[in-house]
N, C-alpha and C positions, 0 to 999 in steps of 0.2 A: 548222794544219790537217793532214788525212791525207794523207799520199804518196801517189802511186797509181806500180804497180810495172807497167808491162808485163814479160808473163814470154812470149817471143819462143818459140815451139816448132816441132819439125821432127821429121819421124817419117823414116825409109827404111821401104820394107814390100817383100814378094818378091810382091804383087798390089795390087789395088783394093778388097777385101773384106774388112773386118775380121774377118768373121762364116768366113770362111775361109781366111783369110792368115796371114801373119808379120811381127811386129817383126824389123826387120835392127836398128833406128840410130834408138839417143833422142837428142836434142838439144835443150837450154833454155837461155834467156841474156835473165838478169832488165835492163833496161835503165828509166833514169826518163822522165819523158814528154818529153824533151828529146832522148833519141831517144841516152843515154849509160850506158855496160853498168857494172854494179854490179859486175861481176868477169868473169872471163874464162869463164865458162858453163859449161855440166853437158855432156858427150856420152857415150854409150856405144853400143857393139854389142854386139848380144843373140845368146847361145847359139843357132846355129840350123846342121841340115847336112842337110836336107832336101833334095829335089829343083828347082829351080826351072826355069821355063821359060826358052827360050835371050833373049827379053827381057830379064827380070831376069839372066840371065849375062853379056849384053853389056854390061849398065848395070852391073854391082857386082863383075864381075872385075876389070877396068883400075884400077878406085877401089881397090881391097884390102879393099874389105867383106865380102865372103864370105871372102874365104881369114879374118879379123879374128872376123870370127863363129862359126867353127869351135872357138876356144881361149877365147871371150868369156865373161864371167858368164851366167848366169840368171836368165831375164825377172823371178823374185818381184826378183833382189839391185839387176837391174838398175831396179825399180819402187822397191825401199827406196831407192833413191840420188837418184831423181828426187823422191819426195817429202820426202826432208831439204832439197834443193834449192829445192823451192817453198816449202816452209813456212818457211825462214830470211825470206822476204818476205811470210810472211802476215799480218802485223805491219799492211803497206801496204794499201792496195786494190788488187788483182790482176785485169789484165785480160789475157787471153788474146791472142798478137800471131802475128804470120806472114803466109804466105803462102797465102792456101787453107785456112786456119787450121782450118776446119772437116773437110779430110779428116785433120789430125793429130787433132785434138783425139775425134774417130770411134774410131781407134785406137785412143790413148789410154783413153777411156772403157769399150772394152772387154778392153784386157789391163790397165791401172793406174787400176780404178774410185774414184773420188773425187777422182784425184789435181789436178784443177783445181774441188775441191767450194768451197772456197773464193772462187772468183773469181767477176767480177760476169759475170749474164747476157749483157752486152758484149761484142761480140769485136773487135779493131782487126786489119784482113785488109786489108795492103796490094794486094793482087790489086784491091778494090773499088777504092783507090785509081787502081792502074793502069786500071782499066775506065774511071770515070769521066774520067781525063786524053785516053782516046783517043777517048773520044763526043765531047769537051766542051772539051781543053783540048791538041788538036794538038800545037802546038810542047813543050808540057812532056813530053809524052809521048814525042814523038821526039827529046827529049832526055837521058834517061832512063836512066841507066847500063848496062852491059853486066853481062849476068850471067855469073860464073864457075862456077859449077856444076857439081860434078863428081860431084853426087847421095850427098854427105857431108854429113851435120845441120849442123857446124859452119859449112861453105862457104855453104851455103843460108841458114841464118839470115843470114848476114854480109851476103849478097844480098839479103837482104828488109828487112835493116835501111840498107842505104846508097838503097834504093833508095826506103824511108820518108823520108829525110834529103833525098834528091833532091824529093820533093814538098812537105817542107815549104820549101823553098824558091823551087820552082818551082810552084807553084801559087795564080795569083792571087786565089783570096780568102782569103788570108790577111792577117787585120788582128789586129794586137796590139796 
């Protein structure tokens, strides 16, 4: 039968608006549904020396994103690289993974259009997970790993995926 590939994504942006913002930092890391990475993942920071608000300065100085994005590709090279990246898994069935998956994927859609045309309507958004643990399943929830985040794609993804790992273990309806 078919594989199915979760492809794990994670954006940085220098706002909340795609429609007026910036890619900082792509980040993908194709994992199978067992929740085990196909290879060590895509990231980059995108070309950008724009002004940002002292927000996004406090968040992306101390990481070294912004000073990274000053000398970085360009959005089209940093787009080509993401889409050789997903389609090495197009093969599989592709479902779109993360965290809040829907504000990357927003992103996405609007600087690297098609680039998740392939994958199923679906999206696996461990955030619902965490929702659902802490309406409904207490102790999993407050057990629940600690996040390191240092608001780096790579760090984030690693986060969303241990933290996929922690539920499937910790959450009782799970019957196999």
């Amino acid at each position: 039968g078919r594989m199915t590939t979760l492809m794990w994504v994670d954006v940085e942006t220098d706002g909340l608006d795609p429609m007026d913002g910036h890619l900082l930092e792509v980040g993908l890391l194709a994992t199978d549904t067992d929740l085990n990475p196909r290879d060590d993942g895509f990231s980059s920071p995108i070309r950008f020396d724009g002004p940002v608000d002292g927000f996004i300065e406090r968040m992306h100085t101390p990481n070294g994103l912004l000073a990274e994005c000053a000398s970085a590709p360009g959005l089209d090279e940093v787009a080509d690289m993401c889409r050789r990246y997903v389609d090495a898994c197009a093969d599989d069935g592709l479902i779109a993974a993360g965290s809040s998956v829907r504000f990357d994927l927003d992103w996405l859609d609007m600087d690297m259009p098609g680039l998740f045309a392939r994958a199923s309507h679906r999206l696996f958004d461990v955030s619902a997970l965490d929702l659902a643990a802490r309406m409904w399943y207490p102790a999993a929830y407050k057990s629940r790993p600690a996040r390191t985040t240092d608001h780096r794609t790579m760090h984030c993804l690693h986060d969303s995926l241990e933290l996929a790992r922690h539920y499937r273990k910790a959450l009782p309806c799970a019957i196999r």
